[in-house]
C-alpha positions in Angstrom: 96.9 112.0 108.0 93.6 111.0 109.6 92.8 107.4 109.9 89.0 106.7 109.5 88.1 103.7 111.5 86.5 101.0 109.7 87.2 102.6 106.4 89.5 100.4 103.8 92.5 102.1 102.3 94.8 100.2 100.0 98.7 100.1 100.8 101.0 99.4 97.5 104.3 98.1 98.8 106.9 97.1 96.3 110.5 97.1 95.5 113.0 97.1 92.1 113.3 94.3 90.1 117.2 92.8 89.7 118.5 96.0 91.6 121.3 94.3 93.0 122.9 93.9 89.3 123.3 97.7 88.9 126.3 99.7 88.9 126.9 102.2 91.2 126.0 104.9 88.5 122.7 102.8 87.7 121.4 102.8 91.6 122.1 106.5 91.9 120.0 107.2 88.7 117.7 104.7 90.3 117.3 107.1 92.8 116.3 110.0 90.8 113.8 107.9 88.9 112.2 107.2 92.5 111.9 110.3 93.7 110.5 111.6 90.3 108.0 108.9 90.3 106.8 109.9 93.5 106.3 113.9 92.6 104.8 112.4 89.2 102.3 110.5 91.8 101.9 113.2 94.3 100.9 116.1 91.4 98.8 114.1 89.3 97.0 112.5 91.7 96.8 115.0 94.7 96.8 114.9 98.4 93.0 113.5 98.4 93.6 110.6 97.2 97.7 109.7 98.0 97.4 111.6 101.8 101.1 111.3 102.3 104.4 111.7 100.5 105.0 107.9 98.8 108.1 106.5 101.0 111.3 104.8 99.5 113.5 103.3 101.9 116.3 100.5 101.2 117.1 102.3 98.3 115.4 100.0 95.9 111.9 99.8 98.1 108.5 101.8 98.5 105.5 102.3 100.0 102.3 104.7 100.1 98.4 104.9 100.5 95.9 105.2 98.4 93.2 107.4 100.2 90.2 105.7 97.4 91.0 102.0 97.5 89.0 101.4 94.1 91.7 104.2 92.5 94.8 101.9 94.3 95.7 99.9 90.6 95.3 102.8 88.5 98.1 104.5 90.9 99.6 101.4 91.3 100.0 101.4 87.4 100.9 104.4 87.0 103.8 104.4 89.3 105.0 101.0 87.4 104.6 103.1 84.1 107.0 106.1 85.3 109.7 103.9 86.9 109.8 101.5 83.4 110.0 105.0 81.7 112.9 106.6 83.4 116.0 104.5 83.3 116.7 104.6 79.1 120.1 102.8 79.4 119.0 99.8 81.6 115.5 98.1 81.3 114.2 98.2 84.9 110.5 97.1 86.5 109.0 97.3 90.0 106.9 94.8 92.2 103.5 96.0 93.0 101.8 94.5 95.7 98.4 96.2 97.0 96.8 95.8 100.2 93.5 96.4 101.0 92.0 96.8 104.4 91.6 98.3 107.5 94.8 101.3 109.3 95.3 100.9 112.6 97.9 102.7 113.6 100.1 105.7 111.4 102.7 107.5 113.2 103.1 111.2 111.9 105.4 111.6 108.9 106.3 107.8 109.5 104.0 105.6 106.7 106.7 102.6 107.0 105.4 102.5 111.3 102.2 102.4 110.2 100.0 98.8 111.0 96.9 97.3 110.3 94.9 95.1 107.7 95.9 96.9 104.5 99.4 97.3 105.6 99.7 93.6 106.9 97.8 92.4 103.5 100.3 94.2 101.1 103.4 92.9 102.7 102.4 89.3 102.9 101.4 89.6 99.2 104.8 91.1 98.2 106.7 88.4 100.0 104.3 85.3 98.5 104.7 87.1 94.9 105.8 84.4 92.4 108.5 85.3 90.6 106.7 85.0 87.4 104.9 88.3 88.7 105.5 91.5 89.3 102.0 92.5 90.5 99.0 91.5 93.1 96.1 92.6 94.7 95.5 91.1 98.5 91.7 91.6 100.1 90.1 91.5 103.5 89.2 87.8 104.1 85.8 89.2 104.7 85.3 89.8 100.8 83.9 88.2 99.0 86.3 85.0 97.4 85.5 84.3 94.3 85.4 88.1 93.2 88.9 88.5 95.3 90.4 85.7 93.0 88.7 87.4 89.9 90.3 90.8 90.5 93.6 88.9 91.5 93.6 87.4 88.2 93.0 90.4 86.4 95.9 92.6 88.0 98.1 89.2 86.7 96.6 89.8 83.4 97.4 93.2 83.4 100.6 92.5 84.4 101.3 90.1 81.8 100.9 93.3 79.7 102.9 95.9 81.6 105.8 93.7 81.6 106.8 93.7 78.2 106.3 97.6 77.8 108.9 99.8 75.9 109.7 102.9 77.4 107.6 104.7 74.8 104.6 102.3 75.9 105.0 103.8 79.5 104.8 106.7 78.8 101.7 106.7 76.5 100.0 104.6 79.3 100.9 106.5 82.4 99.1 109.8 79.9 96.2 107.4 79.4 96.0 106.4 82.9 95.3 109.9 84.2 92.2 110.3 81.4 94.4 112.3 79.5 93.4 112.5 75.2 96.3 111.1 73.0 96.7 114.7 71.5 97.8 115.6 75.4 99.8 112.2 75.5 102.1 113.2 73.0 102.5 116.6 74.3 102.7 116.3 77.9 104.4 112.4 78.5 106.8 112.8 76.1 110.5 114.5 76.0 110.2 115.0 72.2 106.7 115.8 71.1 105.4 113.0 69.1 102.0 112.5 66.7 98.6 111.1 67.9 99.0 108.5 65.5 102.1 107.6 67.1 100.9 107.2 70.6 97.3 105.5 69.3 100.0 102.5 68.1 101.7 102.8 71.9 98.8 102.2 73.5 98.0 99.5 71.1 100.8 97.9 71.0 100.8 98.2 75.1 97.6 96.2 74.9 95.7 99.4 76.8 92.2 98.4 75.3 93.0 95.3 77.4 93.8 97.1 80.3 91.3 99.9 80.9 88.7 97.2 80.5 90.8 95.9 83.7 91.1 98.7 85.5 87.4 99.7 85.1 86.1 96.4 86.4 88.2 96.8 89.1 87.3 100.1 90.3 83.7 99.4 90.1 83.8 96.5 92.1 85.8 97.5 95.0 84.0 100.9 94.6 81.0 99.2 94.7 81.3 97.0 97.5 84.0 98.7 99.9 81.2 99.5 102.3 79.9 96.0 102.6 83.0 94.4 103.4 
């Protein structure tokens, strides 16, 4: 991957939720649901815009960049939505933690040795996440603060949401994320082909009204001010 000087990426770090309570059995279906989540990332969102293969070390941890830094919580989100869909038996939920700045360094095929603002940003966030939430947003000091504390709050909010999704929930909302129509929802996100009515009261019940108006704030104002910062 190329790093652009002076150009901000966003880095989402985060890790699994109470991993350290699963069974053997549990972890290694953990596992899969990684890895699937990171083909589900890499295919639907493309090489443009996620440069390099998402990493997963620790077993339980992960890492990648978003190319677009506005796009970062729509990614961000979507990845939540596909780990909370996978594991049927056991409720799990990941941190999310995104950085946005400045790459300094990335080795080749090494995203974890990579260093810089975004990567320093979205580490420090992880570790200062309250355990109340499972989601944050850290900017350049350079931004501008009150709009950094607005967007902050509104990745909370949305994370107040995401929190109490069913597996069905995830699913309709990971569809939704990519712009998809519910008639596509129900055909592509879902194992068993369900009704548009039926994923029109997921996303409701998900609170996605809520959360697109969210999203869209935040990708206009980190779209529209990533070159000022």
């Amino acid at each position: 991957m190329l790093i652009e000087k002076g150009k901000r990426y966003a880095v989402l770090t985060g890790d699994i939720v109470g991993s350290s309570r699963l069974s053997a059995t549990e972890r290694a279906r953990l596992h899969e649901i990684l890895i699937s989540s990171r083909k589900s990332v890499l295919e639907r969102f493309g090489a443009g815009l996620v440069p390099m293969k998402p990493e997963i070390f620790r077993g339980d941890g992960w890492q990648f960049i978003v190319a677009d830094s506005s796009k970062s919580l729509r990614v961000g989100l979507f990845f939540r939505a596909s780990v909370r869909s996978g594991m049927r038996q056991k409720r799990i939920d990941t941190r999310v933690s995104i950085g946005i700045g400045t790459i300094d360094f990335l080795p080749r095929n090494n995203l974890s040795g990579g260093d810089g603002e975004a990567f320093r940003l979205s580490g420090e966030a992880l570790e200062k996440l309250h355990k109340s939430h499972r989601m944050a947003v850290a900017l350049p000091q350079s931004s501008a603060s009150d709009m950094s504390a607005a967007l902050d709050v509104i990745v909370k909010l949305i994370d107040l949401q995401a929190g109490n999704w069913t597996e069905s929930q995830a699913r309709a909302v990971s569809g939704a994320l990519l712009g998809l129509k519910q008639e596509a929802i129900a055909k592509e996100c879902f194992a068993k082909r369900i009704t548009q009515q039926s994923v029109a009261q997921h996303l409701d019940r998900a609170g996605w009204n809520s959360i697109e108006l969210g999203i869209a704030f935040f990708e206009e104002f980190v779209g529209v001010t990533h070159s000022t910062w």
